[in-house]
MARSELO-928077 format. One record per residue (C-alpha): residue in three letters; chain; x, z, y. Coordinates in Angstrom, 1 decimal, padded with zeros to 4 digits. Layout:
N
['Ala'; 'A'; [X; Z; Y]]
...
This chain:
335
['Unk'; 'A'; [-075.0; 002.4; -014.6]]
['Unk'; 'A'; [-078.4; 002.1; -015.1]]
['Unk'; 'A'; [-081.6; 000.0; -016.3]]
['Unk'; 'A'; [-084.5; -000.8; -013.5]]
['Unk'; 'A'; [-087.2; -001.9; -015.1]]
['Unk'; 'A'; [-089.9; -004.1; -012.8]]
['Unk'; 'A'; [-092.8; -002.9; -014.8]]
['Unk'; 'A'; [-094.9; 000.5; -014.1]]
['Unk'; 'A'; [-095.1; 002.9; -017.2]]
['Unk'; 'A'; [-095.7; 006.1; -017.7]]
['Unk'; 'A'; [-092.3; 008.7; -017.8]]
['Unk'; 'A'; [-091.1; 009.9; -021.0]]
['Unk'; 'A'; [-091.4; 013.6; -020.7]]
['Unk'; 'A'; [-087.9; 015.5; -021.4]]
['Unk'; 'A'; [-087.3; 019.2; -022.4]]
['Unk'; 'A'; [-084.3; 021.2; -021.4]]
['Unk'; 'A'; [-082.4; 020.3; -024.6]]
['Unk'; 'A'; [-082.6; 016.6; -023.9]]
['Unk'; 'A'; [-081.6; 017.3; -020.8]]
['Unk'; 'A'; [-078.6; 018.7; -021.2]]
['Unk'; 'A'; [-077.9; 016.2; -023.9]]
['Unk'; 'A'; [-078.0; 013.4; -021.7]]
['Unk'; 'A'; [-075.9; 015.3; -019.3]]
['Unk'; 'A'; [-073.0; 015.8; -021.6]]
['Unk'; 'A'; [-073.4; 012.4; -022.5]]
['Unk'; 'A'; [-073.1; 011.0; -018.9]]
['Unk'; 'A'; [-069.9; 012.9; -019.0]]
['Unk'; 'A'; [-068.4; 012.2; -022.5]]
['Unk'; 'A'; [-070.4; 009.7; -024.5]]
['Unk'; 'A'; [-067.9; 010.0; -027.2]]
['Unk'; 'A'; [-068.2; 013.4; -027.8]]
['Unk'; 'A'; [-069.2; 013.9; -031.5]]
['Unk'; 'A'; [-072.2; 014.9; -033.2]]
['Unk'; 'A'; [-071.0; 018.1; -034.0]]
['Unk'; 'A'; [-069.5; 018.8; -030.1]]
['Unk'; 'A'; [-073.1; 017.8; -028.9]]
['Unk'; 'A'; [-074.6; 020.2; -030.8]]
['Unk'; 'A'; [-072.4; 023.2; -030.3]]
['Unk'; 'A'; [-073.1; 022.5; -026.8]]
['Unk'; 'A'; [-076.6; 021.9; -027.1]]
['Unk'; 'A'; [-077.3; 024.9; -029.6]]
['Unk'; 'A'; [-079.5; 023.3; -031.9]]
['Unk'; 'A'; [-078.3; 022.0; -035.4]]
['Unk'; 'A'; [-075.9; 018.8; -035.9]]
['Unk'; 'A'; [-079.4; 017.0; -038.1]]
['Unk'; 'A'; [-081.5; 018.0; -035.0]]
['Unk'; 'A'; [-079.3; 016.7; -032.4]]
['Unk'; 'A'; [-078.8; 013.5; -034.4]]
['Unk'; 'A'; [-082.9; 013.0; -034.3]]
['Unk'; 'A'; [-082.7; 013.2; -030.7]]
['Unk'; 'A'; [-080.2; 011.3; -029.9]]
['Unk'; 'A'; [-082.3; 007.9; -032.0]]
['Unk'; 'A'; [-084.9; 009.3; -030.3]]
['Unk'; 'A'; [-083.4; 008.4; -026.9]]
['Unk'; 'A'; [-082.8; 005.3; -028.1]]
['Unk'; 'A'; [-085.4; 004.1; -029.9]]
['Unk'; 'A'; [-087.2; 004.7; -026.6]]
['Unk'; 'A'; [-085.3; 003.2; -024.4]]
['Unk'; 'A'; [-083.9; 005.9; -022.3]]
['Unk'; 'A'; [-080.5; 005.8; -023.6]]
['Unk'; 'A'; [-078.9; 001.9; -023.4]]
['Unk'; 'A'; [-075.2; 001.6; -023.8]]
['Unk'; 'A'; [-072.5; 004.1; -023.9]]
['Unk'; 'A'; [-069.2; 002.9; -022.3]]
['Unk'; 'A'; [-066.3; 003.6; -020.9]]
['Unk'; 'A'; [-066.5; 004.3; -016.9]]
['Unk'; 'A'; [-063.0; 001.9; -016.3]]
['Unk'; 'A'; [-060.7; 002.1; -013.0]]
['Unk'; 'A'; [-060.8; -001.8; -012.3]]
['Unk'; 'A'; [-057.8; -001.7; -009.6]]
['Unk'; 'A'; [-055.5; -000.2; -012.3]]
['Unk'; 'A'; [-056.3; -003.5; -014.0]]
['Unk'; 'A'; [-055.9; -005.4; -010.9]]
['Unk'; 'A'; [-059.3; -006.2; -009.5]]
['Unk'; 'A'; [-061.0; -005.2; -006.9]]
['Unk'; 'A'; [-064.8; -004.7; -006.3]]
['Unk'; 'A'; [-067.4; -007.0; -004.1]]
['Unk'; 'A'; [-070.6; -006.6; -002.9]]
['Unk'; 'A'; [-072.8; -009.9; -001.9]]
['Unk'; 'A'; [-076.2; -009.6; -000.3]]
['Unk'; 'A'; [-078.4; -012.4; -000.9]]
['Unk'; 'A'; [-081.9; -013.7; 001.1]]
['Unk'; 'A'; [-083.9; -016.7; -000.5]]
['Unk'; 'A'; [-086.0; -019.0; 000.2]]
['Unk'; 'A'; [-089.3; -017.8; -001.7]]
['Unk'; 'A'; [-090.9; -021.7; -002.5]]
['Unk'; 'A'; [-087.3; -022.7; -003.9]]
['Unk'; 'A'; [-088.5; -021.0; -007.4]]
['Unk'; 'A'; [-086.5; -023.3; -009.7]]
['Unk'; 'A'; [-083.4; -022.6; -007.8]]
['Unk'; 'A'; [-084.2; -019.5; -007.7]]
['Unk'; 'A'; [-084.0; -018.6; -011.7]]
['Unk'; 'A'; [-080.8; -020.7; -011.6]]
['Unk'; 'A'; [-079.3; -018.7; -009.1]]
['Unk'; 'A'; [-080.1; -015.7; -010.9]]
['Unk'; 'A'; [-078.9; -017.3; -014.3]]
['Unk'; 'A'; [-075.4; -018.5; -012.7]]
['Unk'; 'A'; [-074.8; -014.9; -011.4]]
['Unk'; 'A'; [-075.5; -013.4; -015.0]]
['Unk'; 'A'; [-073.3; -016.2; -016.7]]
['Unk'; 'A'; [-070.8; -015.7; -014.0]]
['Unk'; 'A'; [-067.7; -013.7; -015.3]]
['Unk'; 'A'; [-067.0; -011.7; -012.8]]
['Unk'; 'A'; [-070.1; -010.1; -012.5]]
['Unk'; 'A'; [-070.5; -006.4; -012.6]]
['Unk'; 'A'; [-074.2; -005.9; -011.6]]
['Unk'; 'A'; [-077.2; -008.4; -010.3]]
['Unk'; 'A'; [-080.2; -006.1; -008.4]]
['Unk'; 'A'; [-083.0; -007.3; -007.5]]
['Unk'; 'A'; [-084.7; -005.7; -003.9]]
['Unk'; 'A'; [-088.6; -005.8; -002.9]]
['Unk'; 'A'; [-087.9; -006.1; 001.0]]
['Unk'; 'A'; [-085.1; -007.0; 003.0]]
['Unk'; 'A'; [-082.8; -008.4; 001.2]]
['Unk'; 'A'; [-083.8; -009.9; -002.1]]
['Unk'; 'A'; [-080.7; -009.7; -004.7]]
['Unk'; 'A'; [-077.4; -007.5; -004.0]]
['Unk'; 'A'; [-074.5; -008.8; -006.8]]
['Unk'; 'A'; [-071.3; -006.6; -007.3]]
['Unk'; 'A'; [-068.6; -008.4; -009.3]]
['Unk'; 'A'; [-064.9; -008.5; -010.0]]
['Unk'; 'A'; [-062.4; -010.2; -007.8]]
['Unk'; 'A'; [-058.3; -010.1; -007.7]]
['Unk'; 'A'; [-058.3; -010.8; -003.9]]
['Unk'; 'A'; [-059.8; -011.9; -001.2]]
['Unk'; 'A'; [-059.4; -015.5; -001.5]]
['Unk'; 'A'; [-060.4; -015.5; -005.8]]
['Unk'; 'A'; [-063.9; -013.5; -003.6]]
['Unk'; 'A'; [-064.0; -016.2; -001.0]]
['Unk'; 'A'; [-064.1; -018.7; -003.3]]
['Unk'; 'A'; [-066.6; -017.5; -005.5]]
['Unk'; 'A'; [-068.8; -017.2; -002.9]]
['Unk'; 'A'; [-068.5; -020.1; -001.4]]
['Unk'; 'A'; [-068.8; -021.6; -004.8]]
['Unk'; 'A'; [-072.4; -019.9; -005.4]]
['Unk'; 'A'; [-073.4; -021.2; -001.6]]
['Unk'; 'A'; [-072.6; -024.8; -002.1]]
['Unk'; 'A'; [-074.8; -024.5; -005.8]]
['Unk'; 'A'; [-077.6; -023.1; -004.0]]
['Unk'; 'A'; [-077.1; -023.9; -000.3]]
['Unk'; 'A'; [-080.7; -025.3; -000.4]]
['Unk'; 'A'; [-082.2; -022.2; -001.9]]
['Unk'; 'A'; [-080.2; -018.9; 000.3]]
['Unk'; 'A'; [-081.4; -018.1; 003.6]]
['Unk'; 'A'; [-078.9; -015.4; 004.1]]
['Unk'; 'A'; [-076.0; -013.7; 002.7]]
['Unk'; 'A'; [-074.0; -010.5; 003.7]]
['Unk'; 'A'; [-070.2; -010.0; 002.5]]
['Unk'; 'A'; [-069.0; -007.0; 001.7]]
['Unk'; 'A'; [-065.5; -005.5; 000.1]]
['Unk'; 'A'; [-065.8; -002.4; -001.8]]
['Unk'; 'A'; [-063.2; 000.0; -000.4]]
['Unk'; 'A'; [-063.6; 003.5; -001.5]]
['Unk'; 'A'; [-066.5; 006.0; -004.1]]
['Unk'; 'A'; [-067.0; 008.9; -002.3]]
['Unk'; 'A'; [-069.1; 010.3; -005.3]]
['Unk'; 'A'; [-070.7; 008.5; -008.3]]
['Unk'; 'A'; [-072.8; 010.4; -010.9]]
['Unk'; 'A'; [-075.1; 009.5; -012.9]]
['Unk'; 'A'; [-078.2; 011.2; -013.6]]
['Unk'; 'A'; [-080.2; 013.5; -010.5]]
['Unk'; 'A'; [-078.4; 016.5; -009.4]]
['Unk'; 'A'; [-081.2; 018.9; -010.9]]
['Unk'; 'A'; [-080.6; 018.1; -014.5]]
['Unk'; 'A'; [-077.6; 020.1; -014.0]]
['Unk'; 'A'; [-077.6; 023.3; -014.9]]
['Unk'; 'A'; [-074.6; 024.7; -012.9]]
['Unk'; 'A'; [-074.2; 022.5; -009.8]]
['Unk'; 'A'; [-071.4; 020.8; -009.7]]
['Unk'; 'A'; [-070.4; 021.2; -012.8]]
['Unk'; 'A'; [-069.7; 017.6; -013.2]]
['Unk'; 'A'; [-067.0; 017.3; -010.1]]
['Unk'; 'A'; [-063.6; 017.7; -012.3]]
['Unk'; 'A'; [-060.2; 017.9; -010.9]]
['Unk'; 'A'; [-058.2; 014.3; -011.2]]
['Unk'; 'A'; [-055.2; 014.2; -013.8]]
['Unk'; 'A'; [-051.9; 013.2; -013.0]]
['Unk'; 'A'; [-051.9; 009.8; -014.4]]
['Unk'; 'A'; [-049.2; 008.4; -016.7]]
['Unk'; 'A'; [-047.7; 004.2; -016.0]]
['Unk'; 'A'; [-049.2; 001.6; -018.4]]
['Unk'; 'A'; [-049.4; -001.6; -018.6]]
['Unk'; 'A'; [-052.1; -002.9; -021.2]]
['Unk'; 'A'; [-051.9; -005.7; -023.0]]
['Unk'; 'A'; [-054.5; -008.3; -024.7]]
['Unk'; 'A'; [-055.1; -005.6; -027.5]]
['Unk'; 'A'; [-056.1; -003.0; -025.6]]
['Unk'; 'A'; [-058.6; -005.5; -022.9]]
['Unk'; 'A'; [-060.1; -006.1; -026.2]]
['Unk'; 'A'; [-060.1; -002.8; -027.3]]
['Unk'; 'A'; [-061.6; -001.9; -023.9]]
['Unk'; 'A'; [-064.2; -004.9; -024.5]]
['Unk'; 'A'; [-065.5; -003.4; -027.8]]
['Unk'; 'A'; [-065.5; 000.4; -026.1]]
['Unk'; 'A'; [-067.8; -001.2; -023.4]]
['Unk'; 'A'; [-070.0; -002.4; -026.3]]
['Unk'; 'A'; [-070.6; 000.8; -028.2]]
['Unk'; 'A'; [-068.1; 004.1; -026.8]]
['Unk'; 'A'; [-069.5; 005.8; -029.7]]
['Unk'; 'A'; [-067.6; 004.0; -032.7]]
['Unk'; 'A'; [-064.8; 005.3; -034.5]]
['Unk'; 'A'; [-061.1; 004.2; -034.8]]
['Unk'; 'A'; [-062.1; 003.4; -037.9]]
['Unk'; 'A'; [-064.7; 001.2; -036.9]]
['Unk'; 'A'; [-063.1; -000.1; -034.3]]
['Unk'; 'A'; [-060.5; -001.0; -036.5]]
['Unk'; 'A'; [-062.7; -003.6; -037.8]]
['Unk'; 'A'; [-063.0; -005.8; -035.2]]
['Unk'; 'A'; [-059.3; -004.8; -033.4]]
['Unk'; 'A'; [-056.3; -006.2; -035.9]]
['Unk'; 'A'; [-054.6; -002.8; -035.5]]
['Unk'; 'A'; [-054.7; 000.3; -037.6]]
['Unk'; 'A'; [-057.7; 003.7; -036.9]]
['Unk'; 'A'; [-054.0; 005.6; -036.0]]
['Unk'; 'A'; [-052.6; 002.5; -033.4]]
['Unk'; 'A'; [-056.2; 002.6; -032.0]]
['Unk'; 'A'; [-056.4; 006.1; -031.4]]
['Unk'; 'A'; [-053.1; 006.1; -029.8]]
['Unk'; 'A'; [-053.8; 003.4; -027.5]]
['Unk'; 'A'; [-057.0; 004.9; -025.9]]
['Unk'; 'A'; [-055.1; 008.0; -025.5]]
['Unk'; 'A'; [-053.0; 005.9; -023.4]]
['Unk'; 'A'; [-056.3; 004.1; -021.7]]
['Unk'; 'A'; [-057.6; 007.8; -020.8]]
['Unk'; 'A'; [-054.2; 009.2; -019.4]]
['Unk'; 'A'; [-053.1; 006.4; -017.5]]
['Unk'; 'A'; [-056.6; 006.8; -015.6]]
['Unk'; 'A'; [-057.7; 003.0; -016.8]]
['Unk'; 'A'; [-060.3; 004.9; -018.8]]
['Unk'; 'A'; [-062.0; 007.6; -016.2]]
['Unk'; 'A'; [-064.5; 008.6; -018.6]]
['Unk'; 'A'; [-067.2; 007.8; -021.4]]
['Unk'; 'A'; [-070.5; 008.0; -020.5]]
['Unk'; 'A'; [-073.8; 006.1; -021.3]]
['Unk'; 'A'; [-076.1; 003.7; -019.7]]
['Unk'; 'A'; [-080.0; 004.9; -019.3]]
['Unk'; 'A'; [-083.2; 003.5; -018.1]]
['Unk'; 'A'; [-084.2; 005.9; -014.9]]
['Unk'; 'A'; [-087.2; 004.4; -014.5]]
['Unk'; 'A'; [-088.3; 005.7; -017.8]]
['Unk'; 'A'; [-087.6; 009.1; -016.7]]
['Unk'; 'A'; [-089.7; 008.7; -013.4]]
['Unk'; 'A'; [-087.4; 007.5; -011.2]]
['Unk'; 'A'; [-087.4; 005.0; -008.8]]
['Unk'; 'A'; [-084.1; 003.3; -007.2]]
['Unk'; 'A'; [-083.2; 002.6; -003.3]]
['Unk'; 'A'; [-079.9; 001.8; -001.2]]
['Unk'; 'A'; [-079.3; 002.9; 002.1]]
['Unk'; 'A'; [-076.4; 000.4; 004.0]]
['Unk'; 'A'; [-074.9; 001.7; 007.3]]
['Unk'; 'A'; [-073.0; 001.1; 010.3]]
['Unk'; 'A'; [-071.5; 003.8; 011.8]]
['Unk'; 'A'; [-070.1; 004.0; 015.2]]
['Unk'; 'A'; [-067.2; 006.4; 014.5]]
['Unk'; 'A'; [-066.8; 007.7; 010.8]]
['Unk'; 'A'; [-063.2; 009.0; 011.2]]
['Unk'; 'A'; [-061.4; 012.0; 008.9]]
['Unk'; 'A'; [-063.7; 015.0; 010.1]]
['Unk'; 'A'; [-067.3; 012.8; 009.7]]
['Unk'; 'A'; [-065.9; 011.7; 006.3]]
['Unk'; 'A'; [-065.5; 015.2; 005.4]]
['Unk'; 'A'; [-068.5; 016.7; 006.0]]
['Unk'; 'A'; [-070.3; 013.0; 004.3]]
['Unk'; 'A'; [-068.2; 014.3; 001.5]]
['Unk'; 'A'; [-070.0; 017.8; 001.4]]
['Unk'; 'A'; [-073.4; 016.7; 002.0]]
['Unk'; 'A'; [-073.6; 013.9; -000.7]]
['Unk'; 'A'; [-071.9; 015.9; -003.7]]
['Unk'; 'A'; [-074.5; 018.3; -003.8]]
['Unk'; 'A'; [-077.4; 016.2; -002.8]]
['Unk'; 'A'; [-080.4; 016.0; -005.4]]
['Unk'; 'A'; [-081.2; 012.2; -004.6]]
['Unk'; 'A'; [-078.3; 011.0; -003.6]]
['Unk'; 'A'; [-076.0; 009.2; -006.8]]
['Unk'; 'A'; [-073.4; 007.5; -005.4]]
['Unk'; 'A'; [-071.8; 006.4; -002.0]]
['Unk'; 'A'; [-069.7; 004.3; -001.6]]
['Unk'; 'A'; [-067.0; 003.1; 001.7]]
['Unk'; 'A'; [-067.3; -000.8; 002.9]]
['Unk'; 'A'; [-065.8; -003.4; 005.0]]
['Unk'; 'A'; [-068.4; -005.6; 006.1]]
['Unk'; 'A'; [-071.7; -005.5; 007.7]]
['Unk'; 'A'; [-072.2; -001.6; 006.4]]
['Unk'; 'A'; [-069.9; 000.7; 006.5]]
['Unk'; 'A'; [-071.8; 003.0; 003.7]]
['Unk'; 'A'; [-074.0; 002.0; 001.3]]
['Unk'; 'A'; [-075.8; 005.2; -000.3]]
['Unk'; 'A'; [-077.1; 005.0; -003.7]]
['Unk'; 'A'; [-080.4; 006.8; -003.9]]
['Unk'; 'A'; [-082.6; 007.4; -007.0]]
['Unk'; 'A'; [-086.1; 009.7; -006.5]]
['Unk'; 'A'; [-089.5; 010.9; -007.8]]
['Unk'; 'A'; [-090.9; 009.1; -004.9]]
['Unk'; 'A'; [-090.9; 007.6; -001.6]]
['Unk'; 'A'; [-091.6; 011.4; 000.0]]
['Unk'; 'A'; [-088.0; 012.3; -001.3]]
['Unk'; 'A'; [-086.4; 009.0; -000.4]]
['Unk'; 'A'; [-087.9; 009.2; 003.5]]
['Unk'; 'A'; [-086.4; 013.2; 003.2]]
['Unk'; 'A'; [-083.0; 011.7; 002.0]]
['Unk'; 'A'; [-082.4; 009.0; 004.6]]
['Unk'; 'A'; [-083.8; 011.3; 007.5]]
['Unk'; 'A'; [-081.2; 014.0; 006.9]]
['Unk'; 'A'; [-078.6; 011.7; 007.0]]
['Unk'; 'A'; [-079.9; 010.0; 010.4]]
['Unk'; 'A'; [-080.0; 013.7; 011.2]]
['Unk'; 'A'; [-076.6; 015.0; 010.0]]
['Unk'; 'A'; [-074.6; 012.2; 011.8]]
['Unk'; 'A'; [-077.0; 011.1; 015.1]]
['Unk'; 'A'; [-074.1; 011.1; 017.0]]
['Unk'; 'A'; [-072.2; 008.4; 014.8]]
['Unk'; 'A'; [-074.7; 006.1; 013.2]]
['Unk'; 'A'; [-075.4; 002.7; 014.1]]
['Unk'; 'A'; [-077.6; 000.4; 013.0]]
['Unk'; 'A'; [-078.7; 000.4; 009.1]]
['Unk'; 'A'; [-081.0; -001.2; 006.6]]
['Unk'; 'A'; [-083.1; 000.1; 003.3]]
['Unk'; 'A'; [-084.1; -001.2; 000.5]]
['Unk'; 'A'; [-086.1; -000.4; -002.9]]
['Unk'; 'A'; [-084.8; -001.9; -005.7]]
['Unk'; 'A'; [-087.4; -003.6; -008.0]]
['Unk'; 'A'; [-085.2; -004.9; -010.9]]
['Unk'; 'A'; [-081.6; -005.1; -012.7]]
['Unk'; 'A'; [-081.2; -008.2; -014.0]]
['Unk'; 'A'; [-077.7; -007.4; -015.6]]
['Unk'; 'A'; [-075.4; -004.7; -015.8]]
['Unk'; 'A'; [-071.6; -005.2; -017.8]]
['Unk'; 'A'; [-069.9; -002.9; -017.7]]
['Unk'; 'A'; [-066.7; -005.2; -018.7]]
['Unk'; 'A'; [-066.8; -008.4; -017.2]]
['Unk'; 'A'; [-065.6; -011.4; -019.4]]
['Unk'; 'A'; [-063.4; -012.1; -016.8]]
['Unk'; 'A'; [-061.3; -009.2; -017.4]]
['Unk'; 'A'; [-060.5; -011.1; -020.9]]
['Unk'; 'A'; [-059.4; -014.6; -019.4]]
């Protein structure tokens, strides 16, 4: 979803243009050259420039496709990790394992609490069980604590701060009726090479995928409409663009229909707040939070102690210091 990156450095200053560029391209980042720039106003050569421009410095990553992983039979899982700080050695191979490990989804790194969260793809409980208790007996010697957690329900998820909007909630679209399919082992590896590069053509595509630019074409119409494929977007370092990444895990006392609700209404228009997310586990919320600095964060998690001081329990913070990994397409979902 993003790129931390443990080093300070100096933000890369955007204009509006860019801005909106890398809007549209959170939302669509297969939208032609020629779509961008109608949208952008500025000429299809200057657009072009921009958008290498991005890249070559850094901001801009990956595109891919956002994919619905239950529609393809998994299910999401959250692990939080303490370790034992003089157990260095083990502690690069436990970070290696989890990046090798096909499952995996995302591998953060924390500066407090807890030191490593690692989201990654499961079919059930037991397939999660196990691979926990695989990654325990590996590195019994080296984790200190762990915290289990099954990913339930997104309340929200988007991807760049709410200010580079320019008409608030612009982004929230209505959900499609979705059409039955079941995909096969050509489209996972269609899906595979989408995760790679969203931008290529059919016809590129159809250099790497045995089928013809027309077959391929038709198939990700049926990836999109079937809801497997929610949407294209793109992969960007934050902390290029000044910002700074924290999670916010809580237990909540009583979070039935009505304190869901108004969670709902006070996160989707939020200007810190990314993504939140529904748990079973030790929290029952984990908020995504990416700001300028620790001034907005402290705002952020004070209005929501504020909002619902009647229902919260007990919670925990942390600021992340690094992403080791992000796939968006596991290898597992290949085997």
């Amino acid at each position: 979803m993003f790129r931390i990156n443990e080093e300070s450095m100096k933000p890369v200053k955007l204009d509006v243009k860019d801005k909106k560029l890398l809007v549209l391209l959170s939302e669509n980042s297969r939208m032609t050259i020629n779509d961008l720039a109608k949208k952008v106003q500025l000429k299809r050569d200057t657009v072009a420039y921009r958008l290498k421009r991005l890249e070559k410095l850094g901001i801009v990553l990956r595109y891919y496709p956002q994919i619905d992983f239950e529609r393809l039979g998994y299910h999401q899982f959250h692990v939080f990790y303490v370790l034992d700080e003089s157990k260095k050695e083990k502690k690069k191979e436990f970070v290696d394992y989890l990046e090798r490990y096909p499952g995996t989804l995302n591998l953060i790194e924390y500066s407090d609490r807890w030191d490593y969260e690692w989201t990654f793809l499961a079919k059930n409980i037991e397939e999660f069980d196990d691979a926990v208790n695989d990654v325990h007996s590996k590195f019994y010697e080296a984790i200190k604590e762990r915290a289990k957690i099954l990913h339930v329900d997104t309340f929200y998820s988007i991807l760049l701060p709410y200010d580079f909007y320019e008409v608030k909630n612009k982004h929230v679209t209505e959900p499609k009726k979705k059409i039955a399919y079941d995909p096969d082992k050509k489209d996972m590896r269609l899906l595979n090479v989408l995760s790679k590069n969203a931008r290529l053509s059919t016809y590129e595509i159809a250099k790497t995928v045995p089928l013809s630019p027309d077959a391929i074409r038709l198939r990700i119409k049926k990836l999109e409409d079937s809801g497997i494929i929610r949407k294209y977007t793109v992969m960007l370092n934050l902390s290029l663009l000044g910002y700074h990444w924290f999670t916010f895990a809580k237990q909540m006392r009583n979070f039935d229909k009505v304190h869901e609700a108004k969670f709902r209404e006070i996160v989707e228009p939020h200007p810190y707040i990314i993504r939140a997310v529904k748990t079973i586990g030790p929290w029952d919320l984990l908020v995504y939070i990416i700001a300028a600095n620790t001034k907005n964060f402290h705002k952020t998690i004070k209005e929501l102690k504020q909002e619902f001081a009647d229902v919260i329990g007990p919670y925990d913070t942390f600021v992340a210091y690094e992403e080791h990994m992000f796939n968006p397409f596991p290898d597992i979902l290949l085997q």
